[in-house]
C-alpha positions as CSV (number, residue, x, y, z in Angstrom):
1,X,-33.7,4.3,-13.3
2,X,-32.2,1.1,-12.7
3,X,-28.1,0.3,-12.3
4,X,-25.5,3.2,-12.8
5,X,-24.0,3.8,-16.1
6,X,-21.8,6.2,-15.1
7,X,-20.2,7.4,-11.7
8,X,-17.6,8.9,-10.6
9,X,-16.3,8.8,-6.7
10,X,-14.6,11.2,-4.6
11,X,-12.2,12.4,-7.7
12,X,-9.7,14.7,-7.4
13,X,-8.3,17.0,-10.4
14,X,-5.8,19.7,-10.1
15,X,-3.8,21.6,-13.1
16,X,-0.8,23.6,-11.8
17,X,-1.5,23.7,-8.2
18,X,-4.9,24.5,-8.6
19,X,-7.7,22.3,-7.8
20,X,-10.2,21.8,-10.7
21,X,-11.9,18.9,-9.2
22,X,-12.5,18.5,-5.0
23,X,-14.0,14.9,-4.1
24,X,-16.6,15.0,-7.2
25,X,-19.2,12.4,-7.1
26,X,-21.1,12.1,-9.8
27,X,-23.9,9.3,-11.0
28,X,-26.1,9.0,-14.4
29,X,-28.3,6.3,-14.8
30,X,-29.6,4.5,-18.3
31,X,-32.3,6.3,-19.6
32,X,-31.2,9.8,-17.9
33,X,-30.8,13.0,-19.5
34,X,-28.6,14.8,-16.6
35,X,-28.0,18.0,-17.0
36,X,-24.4,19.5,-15.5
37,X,-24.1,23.1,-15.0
38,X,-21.8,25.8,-12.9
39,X,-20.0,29.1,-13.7
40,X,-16.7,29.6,-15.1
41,X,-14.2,27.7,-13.7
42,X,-16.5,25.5,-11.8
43,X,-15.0,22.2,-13.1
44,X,-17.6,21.4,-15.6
45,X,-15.0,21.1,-18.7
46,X,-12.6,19.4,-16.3
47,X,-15.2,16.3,-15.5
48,X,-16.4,16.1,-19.1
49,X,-12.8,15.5,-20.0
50,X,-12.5,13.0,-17.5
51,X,-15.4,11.1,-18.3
52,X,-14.7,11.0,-21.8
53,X,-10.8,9.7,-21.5
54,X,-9.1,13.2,-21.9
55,X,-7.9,13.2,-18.4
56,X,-7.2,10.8,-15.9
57,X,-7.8,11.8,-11.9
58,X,-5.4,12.4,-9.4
59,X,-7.5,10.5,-6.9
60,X,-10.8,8.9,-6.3
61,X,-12.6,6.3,-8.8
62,X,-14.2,6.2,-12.1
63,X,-16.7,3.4,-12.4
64,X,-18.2,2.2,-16.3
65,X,-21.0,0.2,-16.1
66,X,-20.3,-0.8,-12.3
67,X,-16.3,-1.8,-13.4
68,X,-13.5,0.3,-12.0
69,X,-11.4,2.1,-14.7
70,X,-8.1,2.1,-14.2
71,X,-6.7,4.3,-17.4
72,X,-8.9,5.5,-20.2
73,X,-8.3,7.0,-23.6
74,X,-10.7,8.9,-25.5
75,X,-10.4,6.2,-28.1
76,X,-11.5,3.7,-25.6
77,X,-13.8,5.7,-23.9
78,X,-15.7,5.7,-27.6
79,X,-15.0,2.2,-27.6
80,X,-16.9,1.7,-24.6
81,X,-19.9,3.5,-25.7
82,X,-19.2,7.0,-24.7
83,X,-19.4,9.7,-27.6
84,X,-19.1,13.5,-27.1
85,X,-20.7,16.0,-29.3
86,X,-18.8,19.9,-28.3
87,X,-20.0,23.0,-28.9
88,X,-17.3,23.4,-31.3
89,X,-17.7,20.4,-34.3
90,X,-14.5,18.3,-34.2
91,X,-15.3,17.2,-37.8
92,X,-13.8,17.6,-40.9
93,X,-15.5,20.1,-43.4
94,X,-14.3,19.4,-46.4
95,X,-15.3,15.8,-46.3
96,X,-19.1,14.6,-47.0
97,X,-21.5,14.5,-44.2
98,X,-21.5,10.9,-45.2
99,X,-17.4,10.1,-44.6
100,X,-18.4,12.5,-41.1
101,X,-21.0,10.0,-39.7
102,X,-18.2,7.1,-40.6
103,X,-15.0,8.7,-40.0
104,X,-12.4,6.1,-38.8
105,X,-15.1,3.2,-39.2
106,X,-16.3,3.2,-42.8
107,X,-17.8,0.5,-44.4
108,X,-15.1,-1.7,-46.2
109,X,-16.1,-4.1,-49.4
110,X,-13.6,-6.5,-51.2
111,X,-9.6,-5.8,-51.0
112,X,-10.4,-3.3,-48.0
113,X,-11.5,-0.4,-50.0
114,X,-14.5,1.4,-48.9
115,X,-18.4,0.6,-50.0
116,X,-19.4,4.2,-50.7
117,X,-22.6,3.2,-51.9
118,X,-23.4,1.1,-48.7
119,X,-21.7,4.0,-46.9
120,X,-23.7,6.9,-48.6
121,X,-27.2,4.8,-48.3
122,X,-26.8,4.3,-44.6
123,X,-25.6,7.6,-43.5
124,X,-28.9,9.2,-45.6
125,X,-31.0,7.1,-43.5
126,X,-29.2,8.3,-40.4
127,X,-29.6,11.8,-40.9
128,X,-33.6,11.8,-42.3
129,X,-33.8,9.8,-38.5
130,X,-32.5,13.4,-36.7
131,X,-34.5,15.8,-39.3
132,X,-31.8,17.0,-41.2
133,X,-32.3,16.6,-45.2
134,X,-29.6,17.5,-47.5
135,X,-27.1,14.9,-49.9
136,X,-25.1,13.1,-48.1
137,X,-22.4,13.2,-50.7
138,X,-22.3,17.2,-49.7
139,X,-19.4,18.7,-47.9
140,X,-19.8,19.0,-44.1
141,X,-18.6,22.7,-44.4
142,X,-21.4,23.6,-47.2
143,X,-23.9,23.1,-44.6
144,X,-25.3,26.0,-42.0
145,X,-23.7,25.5,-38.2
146,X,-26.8,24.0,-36.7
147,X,-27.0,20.8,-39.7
148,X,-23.2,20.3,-38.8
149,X,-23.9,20.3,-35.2
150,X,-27.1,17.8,-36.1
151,X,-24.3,15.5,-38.2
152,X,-21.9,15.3,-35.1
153,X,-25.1,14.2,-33.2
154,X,-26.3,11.9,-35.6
155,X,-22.3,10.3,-35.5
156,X,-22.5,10.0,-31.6
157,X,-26.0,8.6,-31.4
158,X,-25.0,5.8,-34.3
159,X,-21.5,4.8,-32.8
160,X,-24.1,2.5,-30.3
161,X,-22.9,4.9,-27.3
162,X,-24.2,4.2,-24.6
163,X,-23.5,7.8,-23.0
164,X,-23.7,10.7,-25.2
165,X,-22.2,14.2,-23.5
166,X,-23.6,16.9,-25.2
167,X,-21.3,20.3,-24.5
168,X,-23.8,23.3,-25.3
169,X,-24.8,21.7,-28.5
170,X,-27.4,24.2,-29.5
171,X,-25.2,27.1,-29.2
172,X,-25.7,28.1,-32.5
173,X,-29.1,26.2,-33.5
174,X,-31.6,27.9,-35.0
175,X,-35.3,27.5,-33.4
176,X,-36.6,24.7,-35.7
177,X,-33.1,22.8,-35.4
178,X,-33.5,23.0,-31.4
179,X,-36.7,21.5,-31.9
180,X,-34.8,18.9,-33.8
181,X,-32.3,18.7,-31.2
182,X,-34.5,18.2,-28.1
183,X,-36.3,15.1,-30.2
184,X,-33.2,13.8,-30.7
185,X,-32.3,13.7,-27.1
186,X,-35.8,12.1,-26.2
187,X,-35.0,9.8,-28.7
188,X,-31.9,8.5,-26.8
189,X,-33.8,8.9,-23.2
190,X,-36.5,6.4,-24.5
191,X,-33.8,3.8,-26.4
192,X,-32.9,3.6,-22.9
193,X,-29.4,6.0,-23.5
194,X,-28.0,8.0,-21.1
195,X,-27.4,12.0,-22.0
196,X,-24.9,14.2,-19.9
197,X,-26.1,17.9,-21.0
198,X,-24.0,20.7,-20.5
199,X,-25.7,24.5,-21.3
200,X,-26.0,27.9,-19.6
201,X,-29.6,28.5,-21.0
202,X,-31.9,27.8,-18.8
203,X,-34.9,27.0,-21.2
204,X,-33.1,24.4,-22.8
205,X,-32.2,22.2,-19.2
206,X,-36.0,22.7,-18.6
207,X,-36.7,21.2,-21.7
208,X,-34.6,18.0,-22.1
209,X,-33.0,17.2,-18.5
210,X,-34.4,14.9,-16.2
211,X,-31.7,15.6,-13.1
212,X,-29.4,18.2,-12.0
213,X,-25.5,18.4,-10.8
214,X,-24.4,21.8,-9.8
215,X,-20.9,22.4,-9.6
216,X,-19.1,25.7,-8.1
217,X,-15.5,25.9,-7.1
218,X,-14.9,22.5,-8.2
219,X,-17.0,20.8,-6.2
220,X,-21.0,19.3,-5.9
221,X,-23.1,21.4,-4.3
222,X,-26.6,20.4,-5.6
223,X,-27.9,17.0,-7.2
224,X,-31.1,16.2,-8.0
225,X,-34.3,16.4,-9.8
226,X,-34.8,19.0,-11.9
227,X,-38.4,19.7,-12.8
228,X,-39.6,21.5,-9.9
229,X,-36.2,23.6,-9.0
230,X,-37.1,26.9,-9.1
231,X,-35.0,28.7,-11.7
232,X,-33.7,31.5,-9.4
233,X,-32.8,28.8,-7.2
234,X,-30.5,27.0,-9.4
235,X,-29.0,30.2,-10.4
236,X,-28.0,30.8,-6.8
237,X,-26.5,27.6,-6.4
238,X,-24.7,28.5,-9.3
239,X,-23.0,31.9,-8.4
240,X,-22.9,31.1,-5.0
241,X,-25.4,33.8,-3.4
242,X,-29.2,34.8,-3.6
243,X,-30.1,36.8,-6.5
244,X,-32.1,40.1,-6.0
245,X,-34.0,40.2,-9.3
246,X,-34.6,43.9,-10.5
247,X,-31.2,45.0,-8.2
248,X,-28.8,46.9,-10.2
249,X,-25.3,46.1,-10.1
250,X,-24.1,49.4,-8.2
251,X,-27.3,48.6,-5.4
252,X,-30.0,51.2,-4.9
253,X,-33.0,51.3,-6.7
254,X,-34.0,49.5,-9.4
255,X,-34.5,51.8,-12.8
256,X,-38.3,50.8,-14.8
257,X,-37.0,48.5,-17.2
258,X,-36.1,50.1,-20.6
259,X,-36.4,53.8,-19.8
260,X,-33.6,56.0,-21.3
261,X,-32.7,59.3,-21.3
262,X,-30.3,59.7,-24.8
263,X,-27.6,62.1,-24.2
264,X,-28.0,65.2,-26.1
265,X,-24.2,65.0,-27.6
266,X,-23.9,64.1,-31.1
267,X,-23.5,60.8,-32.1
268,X,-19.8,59.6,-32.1
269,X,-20.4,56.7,-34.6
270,X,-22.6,56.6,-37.4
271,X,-22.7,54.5,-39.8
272,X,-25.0,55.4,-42.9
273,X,-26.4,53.4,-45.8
274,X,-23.9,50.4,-45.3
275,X,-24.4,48.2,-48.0
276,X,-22.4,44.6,-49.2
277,X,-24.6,42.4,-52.0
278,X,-26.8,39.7,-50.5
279,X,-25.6,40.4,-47.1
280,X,-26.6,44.3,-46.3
281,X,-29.0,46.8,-47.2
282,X,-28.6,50.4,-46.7
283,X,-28.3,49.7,-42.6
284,X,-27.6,52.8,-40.8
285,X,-26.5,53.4,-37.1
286,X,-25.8,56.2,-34.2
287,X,-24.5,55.6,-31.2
288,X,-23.6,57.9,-28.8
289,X,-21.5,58.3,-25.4
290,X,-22.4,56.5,-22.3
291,X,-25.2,54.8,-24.7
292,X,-25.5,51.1,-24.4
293,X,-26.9,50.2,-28.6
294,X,-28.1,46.9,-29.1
295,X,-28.4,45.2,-32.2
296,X,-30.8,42.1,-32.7
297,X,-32.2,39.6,-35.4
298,X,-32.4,36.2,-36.4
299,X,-29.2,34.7,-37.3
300,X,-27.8,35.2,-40.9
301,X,-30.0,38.7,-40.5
302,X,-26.4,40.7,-41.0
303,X,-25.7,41.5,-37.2
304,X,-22.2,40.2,-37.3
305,X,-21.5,42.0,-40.6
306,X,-22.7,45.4,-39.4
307,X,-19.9,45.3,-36.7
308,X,-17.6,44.0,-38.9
309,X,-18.5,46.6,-41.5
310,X,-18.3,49.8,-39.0
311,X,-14.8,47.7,-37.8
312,X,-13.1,47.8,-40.9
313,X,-13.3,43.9,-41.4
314,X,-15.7,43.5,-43.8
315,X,-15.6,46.1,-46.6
316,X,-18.8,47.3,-48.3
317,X,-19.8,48.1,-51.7
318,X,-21.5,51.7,-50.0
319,X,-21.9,54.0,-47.2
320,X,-19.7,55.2,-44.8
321,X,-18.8,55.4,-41.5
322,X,-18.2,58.6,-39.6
323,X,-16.3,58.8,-35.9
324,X,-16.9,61.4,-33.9
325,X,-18.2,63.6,-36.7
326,X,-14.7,62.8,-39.1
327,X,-15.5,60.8,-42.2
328,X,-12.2,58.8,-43.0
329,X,-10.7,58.4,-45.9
330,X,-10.8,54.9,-46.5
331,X,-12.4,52.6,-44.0
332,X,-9.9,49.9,-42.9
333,X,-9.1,47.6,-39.9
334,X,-6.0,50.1,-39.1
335,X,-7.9,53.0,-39.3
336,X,-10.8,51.4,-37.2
337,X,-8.5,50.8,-34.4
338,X,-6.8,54.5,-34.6
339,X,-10.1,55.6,-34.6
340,X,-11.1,53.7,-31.3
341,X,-13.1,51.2,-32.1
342,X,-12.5,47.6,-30.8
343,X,-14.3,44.7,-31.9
344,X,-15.2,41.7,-29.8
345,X,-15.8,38.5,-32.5
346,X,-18.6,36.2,-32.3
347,X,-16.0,33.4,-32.3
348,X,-13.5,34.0,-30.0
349,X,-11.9,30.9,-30.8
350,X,-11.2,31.3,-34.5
351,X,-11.5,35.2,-34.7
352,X,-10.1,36.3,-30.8
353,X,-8.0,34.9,-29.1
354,X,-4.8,32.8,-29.3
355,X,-5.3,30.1,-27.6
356,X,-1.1,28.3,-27.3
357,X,-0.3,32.3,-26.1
358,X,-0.3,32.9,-22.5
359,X,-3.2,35.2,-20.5
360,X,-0.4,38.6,-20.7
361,X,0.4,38.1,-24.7
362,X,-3.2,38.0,-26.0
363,X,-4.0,41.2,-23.8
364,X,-1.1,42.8,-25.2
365,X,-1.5,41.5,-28.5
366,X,-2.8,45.3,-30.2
367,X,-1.4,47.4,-27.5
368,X,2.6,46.3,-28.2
369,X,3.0,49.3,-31.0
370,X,2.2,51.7,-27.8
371,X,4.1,50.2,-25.6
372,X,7.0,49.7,-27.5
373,X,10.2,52.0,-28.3
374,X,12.3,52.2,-31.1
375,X,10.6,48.4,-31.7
376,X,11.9,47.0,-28.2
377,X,9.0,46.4,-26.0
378,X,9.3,47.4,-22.6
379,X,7.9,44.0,-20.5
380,X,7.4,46.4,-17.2
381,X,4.5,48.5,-19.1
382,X,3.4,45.4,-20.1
383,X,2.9,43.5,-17.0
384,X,1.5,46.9,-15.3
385,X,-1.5,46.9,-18.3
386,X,-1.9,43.4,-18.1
387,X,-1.9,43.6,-14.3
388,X,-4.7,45.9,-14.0
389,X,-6.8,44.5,-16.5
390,X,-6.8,40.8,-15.2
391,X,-7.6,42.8,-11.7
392,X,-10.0,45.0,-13.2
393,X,-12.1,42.2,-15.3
394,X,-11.3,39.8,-12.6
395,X,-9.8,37.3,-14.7
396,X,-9.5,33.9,-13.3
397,X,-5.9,32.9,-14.2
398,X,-3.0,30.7,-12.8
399,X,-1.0,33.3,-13.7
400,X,-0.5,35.8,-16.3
401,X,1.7,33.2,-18.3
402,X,-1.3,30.3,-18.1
403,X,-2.4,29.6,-22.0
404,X,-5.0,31.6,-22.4
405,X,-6.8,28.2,-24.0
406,X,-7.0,26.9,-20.6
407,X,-9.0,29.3,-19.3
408,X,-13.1,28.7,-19.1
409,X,-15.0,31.1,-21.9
410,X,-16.0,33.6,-19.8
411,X,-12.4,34.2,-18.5
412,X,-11.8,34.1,-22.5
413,X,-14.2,37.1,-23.1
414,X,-12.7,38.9,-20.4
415,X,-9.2,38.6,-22.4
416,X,-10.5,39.7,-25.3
417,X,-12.2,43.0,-23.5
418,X,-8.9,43.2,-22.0
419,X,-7.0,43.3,-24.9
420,X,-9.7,46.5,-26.1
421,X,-9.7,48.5,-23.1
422,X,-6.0,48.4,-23.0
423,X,-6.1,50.6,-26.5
424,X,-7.6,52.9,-24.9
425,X,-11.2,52.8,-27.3
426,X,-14.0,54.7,-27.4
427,X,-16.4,52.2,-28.7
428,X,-16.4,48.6,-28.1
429,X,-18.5,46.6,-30.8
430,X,-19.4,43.2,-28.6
431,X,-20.7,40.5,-30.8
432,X,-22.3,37.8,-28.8
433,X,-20.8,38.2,-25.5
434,X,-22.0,35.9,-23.7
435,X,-22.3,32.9,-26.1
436,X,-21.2,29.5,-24.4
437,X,-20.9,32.0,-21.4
438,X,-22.6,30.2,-18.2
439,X,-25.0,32.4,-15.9
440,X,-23.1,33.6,-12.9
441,X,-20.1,35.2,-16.2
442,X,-23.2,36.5,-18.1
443,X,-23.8,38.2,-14.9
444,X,-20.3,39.3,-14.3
445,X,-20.0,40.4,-18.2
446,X,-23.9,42.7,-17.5
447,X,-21.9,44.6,-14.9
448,X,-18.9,45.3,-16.9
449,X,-20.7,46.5,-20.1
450,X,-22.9,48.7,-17.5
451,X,-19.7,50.1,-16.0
452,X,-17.9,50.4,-19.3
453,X,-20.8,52.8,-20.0
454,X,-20.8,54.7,-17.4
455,X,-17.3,55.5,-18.1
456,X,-18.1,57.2,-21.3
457,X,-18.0,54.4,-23.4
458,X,-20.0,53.9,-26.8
459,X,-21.0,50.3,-26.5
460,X,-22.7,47.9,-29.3
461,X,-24.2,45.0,-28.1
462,X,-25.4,42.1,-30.7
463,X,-27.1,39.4,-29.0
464,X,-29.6,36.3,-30.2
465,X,-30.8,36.4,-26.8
466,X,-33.5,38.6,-26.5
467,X,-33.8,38.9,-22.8
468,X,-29.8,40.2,-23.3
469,X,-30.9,42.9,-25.1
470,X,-33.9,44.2,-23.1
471,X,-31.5,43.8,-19.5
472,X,-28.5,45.4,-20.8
473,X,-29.4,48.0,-24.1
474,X,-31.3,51.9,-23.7
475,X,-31.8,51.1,-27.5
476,X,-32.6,48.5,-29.6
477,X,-32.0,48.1,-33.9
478,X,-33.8,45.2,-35.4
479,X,-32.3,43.9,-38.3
480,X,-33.9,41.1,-41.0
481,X,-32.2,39.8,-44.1
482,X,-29.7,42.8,-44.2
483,X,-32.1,45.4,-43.3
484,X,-33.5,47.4,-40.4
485,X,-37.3,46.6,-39.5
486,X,-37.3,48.3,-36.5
487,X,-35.8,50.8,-33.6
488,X,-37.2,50.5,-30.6
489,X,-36.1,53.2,-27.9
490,X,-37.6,53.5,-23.5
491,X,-40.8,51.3,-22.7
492,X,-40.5,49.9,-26.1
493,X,-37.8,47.6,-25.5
494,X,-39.5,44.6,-24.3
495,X,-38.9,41.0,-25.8
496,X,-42.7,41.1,-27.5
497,X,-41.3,44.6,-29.5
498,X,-37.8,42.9,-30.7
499,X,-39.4,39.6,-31.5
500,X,-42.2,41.7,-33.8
501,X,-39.4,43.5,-35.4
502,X,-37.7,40.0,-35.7
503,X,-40.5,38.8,-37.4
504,X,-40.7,41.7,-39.5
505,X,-41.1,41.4,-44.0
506,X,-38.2,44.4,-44.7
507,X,-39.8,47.1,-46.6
508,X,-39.0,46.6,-50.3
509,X,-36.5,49.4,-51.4
């Protein structure tokens, strides 16, 4: 691969007291797709910053294209030729895709002002190069989440970067706009680009990465090639300990895969003929104590807004939702959460938690009416809750007063589970749990929805991952453009059944 790009040497990080980043040495070469990967509060986030200005080490060296750097901004770092595309876009929606691809750097014509038409010409051109067709002259925020995620490529890749760090950018990609994605990143490999590639699915570090650097703890306990590591390997370097594939969480013997005995109990949620224009269909669904439900389909298939539906979020133009055999009144966020149910968002960043409050307030956040008398809150109760949770999830905090922002996103998800269990529910709606989740917390995040169960809990699981569904759910509903197309129950929950069902034309009505 020729000279380094890219290295850092012996760096130290550490936040609070805490050591984010032990003697790291890291290396990426031109023309390198490396791919950086570790559980939760493995230090991932923490070197990413650093290599891309956010932070500056408290010891050891950074090196840029063999030079030492002394002090770095992210201005300067994009200066340089380093570009980050996040998981979470950084652009601006209501501005055109075009004014995205050029924000900060827009072509200027006479007296200053900007050439739009030069402007608009290019950026089209730039965009038909990474697959995505649409008007330039559109708003960023009229397009779907993959084509936004494809524009903040598209920006990075024409900025002339010379290393491109990609943080789980095909978190919410569709299958054709991966397959964009992964030609994209060949694209830069063969123009002789280096690519630092942060993900927790496995497929897609198969796909596009050339090399691998582990990281647990805060320090590097594997690099080097990746083709040829064996995938249960890699995942052990990750958690930390060989994985017994088939090995429930509690030990013993392994259960067949899929087989479920449904409890004879009557349902304690249905939801029957929920229906909302363009969005659902007449979706109906019962889940019962102890029953782990899951819910899959293609995205935009109306997962999401079934939970939200049955939580009160999202109201529907019919149907009705029935707890424990009581039909309420009128269906309502309040009434939802009387009732028991908790809801787990997709995106726990705009819709969960609050990321300037600390660790204790966003578990408290729903609980304070209970814990509170006459309206003065007693902090003793809250400390005890907040206590046991963080001990009961195993929440990896500075302390209960650490910014719950600053935490990885598994440690997030545990918050927001937290902040349910602490009401007390008996169902917990969990919308793509493990999204942006790395392996060794998906594992972690299995367990606790198994437990959760076994406690008596109603649990629905939506996931896009299929192998999610068949690992964790006794049941499986299908849904496709708003409508069921399938239930799958026992042996017939296998990934070939929920991707039939996927692929399934809804019955017309």
């Amino acid at each position: 691969m020729g000279s380094t790009v890219l290295q850092t040497a012996g760096i130290l990080k550490s936040f609070q007291g805490v050591r984010a980043l032990d003697h790291v040495s890291f290396t990426i070469g031109p023309g390198e797709v490396h791919a950086l990967v570790g559980g939760n509060g493995a230090g991932k986030s923490t070197l990413v910053k650093l290599l891309t200005g956010v932070h500056q080490p408290d010891a050891g060296e950074l090196r840029y294209l063999g030079e030492p750097v002394r002090s770095c901004s992210p201005a300067e770092a994009r200066r340089a030729g380093i570009a980050a595309v996040h998981q979470e876009s950084n652009l601006v929606p209501p501005m055109s895709v075009a004014r995205n691809l050029f924000l900060g750097r827009e072509p200027r014509g006479r007296f200053g002002l900007i050439d739009f038409a030069h402007m608009h010409t290019t950026a089209q051109e730039i965009v038909k190069t990474y697959g995505l067709h649409t008007d330039v002259r559109r708003p960023l925020g009229s397009l779907g989440a993959g084509a936004q995620q494809i524009v903040a490529l598209a920006r990075a890749a024409s900025m002339d970067a010379r290393v491109v760090v990609m943080d789980e950018p095909a978190s919410s990609l569709e299958p054709p706009e991966m397959e964009t994605l992964f030609s994209a990143v060949a694209r830069l490999r063969d123009e002789g680009r280096s690519v630092i590639y942060v993900s927790h699915r496995l497929e897609e570090l198969y796909r596009t990465c050339d090399t691998v650097t582990v990281l647990r703890d805060g320090k590097v306990v594997h690099t080097g090639p990746l083709p040829g590591l064996d995938r249960v390997r890699l995942v052990s370097l990750m958690v930390g300990s060989p994985l017994r594939r088939g090995t429930p969480a509690g030990g013993g013997e392994p259960a067949p895969a899929g087989v479920f005995d449904p409890p004879a109990d009557l349902p304690i949620l249905e939801a029957t003929g929920l229906t909302r224009r363009n969005v659902l269909s007449g979706v109906s669904i019962a889940l019962r104590q102890g029953e782990v439900l899951g819910l899959g389909g293609l995205l935009g298939a109306g997962r999401s807004e079934t939970a939200k539906a049955i939580a009160g979020v999202l109201a529907v133009d019919a149907g009705q939702v029935t707890i424990a055999g009581s039909p309420p009144r009128k269906w309502s966020i309040r009434g939802a959460i009387r009732a028991g149910v908790g809801l787990v968002p997709e995106n726990r960043t705009t819709e969960g938690i609050v990321p300037t409050l600390s660790v204790r307030d966003n578990i408290a956040l729903a609980a304070l009416p209970r814990l509170s008398r006459a309206g003065i809150v007693s902090d003793t109760r809250v400390d005890r809750i907040v206590a046991t949770f963080m001990g009961r999830l195993g929440i990896k905090a500075v302390s209960p007063r650490q910014p719950v922002g600053e935490l990885s996103g598994g440690n997030q998800q545990k918050v927001l589970l937290a902040r349910w269990l602490a009401m007390n529910p008996r169902i917990l709606l969990l919308d793509e749990l493990t999204r942006g989740v790395d392996v060794a917390a998906r594992t972690e995040l299995r367990e606790l929805i198994d437990d959760l169960a076994v406690d008596g809990l109603a649990v629905l699981l939506i996931s896009s991952d299929v192998s999610e569904l068949v690992e964790n759910c006794d049941r499986v509903i299908v849904l496709h453009d708003g409508t069921v197309t399938g239930e799958l129950i026992g042996p017939a929950v296998t990934e070939e059944g929920i991707m039939a069902a996927m692929a399934a034309t809804p019955s017309p009505v």
